[in-house]
N, C-alpha and C positions, 0 to 999 in steps of 0.2 A: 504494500500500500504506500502511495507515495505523499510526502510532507502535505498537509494543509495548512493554510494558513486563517491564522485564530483572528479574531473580532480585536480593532483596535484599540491599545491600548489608552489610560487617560490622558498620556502625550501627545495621542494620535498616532503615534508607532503601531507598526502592524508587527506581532511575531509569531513567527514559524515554529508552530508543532511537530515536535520532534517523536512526538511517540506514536502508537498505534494500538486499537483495540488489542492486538496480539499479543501485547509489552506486558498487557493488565497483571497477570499473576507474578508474572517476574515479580515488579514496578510492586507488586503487596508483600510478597516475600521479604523484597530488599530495605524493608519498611520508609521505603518514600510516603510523602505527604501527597495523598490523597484525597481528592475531595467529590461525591457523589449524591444524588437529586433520588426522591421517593417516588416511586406511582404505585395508584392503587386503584385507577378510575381505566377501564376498558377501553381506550379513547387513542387508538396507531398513530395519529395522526398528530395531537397532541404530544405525544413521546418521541415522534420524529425531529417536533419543533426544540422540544426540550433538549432532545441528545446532541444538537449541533450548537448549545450554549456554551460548552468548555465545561462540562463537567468533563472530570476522567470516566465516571462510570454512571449509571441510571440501574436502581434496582429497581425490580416489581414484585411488589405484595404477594403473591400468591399465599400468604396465611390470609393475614385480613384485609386484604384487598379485595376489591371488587369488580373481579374478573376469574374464568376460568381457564382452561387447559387453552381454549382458542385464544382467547386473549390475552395472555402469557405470549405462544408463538407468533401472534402480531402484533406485539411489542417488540420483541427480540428483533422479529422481521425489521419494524422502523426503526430501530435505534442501528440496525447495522447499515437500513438505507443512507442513514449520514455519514458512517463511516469514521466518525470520530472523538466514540467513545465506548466503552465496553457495558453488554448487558450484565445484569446481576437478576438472579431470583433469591428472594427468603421463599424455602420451600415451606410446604403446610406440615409438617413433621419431619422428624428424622428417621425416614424410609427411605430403602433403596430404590422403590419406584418415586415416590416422588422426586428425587434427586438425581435417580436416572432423566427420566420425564423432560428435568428442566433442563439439564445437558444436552439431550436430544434433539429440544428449541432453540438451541445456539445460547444459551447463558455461558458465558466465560465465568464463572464464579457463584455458589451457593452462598447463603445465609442460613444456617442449621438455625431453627431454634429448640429454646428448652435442652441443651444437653446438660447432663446436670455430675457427669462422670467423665472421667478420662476413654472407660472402656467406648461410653457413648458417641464420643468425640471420636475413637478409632473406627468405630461402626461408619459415622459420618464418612470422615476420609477413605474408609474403602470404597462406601458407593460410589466413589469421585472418581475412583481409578479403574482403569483395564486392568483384569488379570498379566502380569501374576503379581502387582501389585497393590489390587482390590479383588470386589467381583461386579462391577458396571458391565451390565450386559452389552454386549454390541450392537447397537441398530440407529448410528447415527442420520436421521432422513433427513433434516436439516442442517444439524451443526458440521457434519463432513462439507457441508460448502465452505465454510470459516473457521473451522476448528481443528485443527493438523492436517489432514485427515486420518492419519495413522494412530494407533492406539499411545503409542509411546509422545508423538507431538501432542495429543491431544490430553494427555498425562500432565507434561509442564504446561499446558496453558490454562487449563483450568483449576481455579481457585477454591479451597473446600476452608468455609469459615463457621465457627460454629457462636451460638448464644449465649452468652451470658449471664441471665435473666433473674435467679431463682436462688435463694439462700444457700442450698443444696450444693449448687454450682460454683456460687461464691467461696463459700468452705474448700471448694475443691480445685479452684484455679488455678494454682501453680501445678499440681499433676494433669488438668487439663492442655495449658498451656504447653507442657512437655510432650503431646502426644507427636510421634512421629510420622512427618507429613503431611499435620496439620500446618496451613499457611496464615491463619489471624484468627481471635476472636470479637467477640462486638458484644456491645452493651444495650441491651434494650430498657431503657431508663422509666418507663412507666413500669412494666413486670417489677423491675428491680427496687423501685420504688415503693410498689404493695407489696415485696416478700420480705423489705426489713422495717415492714410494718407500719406504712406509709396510707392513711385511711381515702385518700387518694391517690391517682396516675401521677402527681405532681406535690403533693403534699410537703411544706417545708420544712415541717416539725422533724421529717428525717433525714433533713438537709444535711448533717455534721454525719451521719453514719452511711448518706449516699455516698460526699465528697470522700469518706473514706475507701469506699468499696471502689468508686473509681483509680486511687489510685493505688490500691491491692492490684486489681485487674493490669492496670498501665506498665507498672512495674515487672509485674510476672510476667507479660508478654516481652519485654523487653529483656528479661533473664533468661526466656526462653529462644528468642531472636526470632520470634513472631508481631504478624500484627494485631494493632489494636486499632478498633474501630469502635462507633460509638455513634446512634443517631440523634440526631439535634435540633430543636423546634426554629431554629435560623440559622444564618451567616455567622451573624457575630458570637452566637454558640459553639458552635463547630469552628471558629478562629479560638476561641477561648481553649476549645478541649485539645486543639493540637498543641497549643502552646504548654499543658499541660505534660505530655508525652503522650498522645495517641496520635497514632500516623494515619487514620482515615478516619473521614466524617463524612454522615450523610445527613441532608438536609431537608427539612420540611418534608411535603408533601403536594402534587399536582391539586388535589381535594381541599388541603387544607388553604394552598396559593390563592384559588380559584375563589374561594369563599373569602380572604380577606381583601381580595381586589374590588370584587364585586361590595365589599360593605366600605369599601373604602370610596369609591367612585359613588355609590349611593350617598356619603354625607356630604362630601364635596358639591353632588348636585343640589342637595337640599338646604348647601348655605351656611 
């Protein structure tokens, strides 16, 4: 794939992207700073527009998002139509079909949630891989157009990251972090928020025992020479948590965009 060049910067400098969808897992391995956009809304067309903003990557919801199996692979489909940035699924469990499934739609990268054990996490990274270093079945229909095509190319370019969600989990992060061939794990900050007893998604009375857990999490990935990801209700969130030590951040939500645009251009009209 050859260089594109990215939306000007606020000099008016124009610069040359140097990476490509293909780089993605490297580029999380090597824990570079990362930065990634949410969908949850069934909408190609939308995802098209979004993946050629300069994120590195664009996940899709397939837990609680609001699309299926078709609209997972035409998301995949638009975000490769731009060509310059990598898809991602959180799949709906940590099953080997589902996580076959999303590979098979051309995602360069899973999102596991809820693993709450190292053993779990190893489950995870097998279904990432071709034998003989998992058990991913073979039946590439889409992703062999993008994705090695050979079972070993398509070995290093896809990314197996798992959750970090759940008390359970957290007790367990440093032997999680160590699983081998695991490439990152992520923080789901609402789960993680009600499992250390947060009577809300956001609750700040367990503000001093989240900021802790983050940087348990941050740390061990970093002992382990894993990534750490983390999603983030903005920008300036996900600037905060890199500067933190997490080397990927995803951001907001298409759903959640859509509704603050839309109530923001509504009080503007009404004065």
């Amino acid at each position: 794939m050859q260089a594109e060049s990215a939306p000007p910067t606020p000099t008016g400098e124009t610069e040359t992207m140097t990476t490509s969808p293909a780089d993605f897992a490297a580029r999380l391995r090597a824990r570079e700073r990362i930065l990634g956009y949410w969908v949850v809304l069934d909408n190609p067309v939308g995802t098209e527009r979004l993946a050629g903003l300069g994120y590195d990557y664009v996940c899709v919801d397939a837990q609680h998002g609001l699309l299926d199996y078709k609209g997972t692979l035409g998301a995949m489909t638009a975000i490769d139509a731009r060509g310059a940035c990598a898809g991602m699924v959180r799949v709906p469990a940590n099953d080997g079909f589902w996580i076959g499934q999303a590979l098979d739609a051309g995602a360069r990268g899973v999102i596991v949630p809820l693993v709450n054990t190292a053993e779990e996490a190893a489950a995870a990274v097998r279904a990432c891989r071709y034998p003989p270093h998992g058990v991913r079945s073979y039946g590439p229909m889409r992703s062999g157009l993008r994705v090695g095509p050979t079972p070993a190319e398509a070995n290093e370019q896809v990314a197996c990251v798992v959750m970090i969600e759940t008390a359970q989990a957290l007790g367990n992060t440093a032997e999680i972090c160590a699983t081998e061939g695991l490439d990152g794990v992520y923080i789901g900050p609402s789960d993680l928020t009600i499992a250390l007893g947060g009577r809300t998604s956001t609750d700040p009375s367990v503000a001093e025992a989240f900021d802790a857990a983050l940087a348990t999490v941050a740390e061990a990935a970093k002992s382990a020479g894993i990534a750490a990801g983390i999603h983030c209700p903005d920008g300036v969130t996900a600037a905060k948590r890199l500067a933190q030590g997490f080397t990927f951040a995803t951001v907001s939500s298409d759903l959640v965009h859509l509704e603050q645009a839309a109530a923001a251009h509504l009080r503007d009209a009404r004065g």
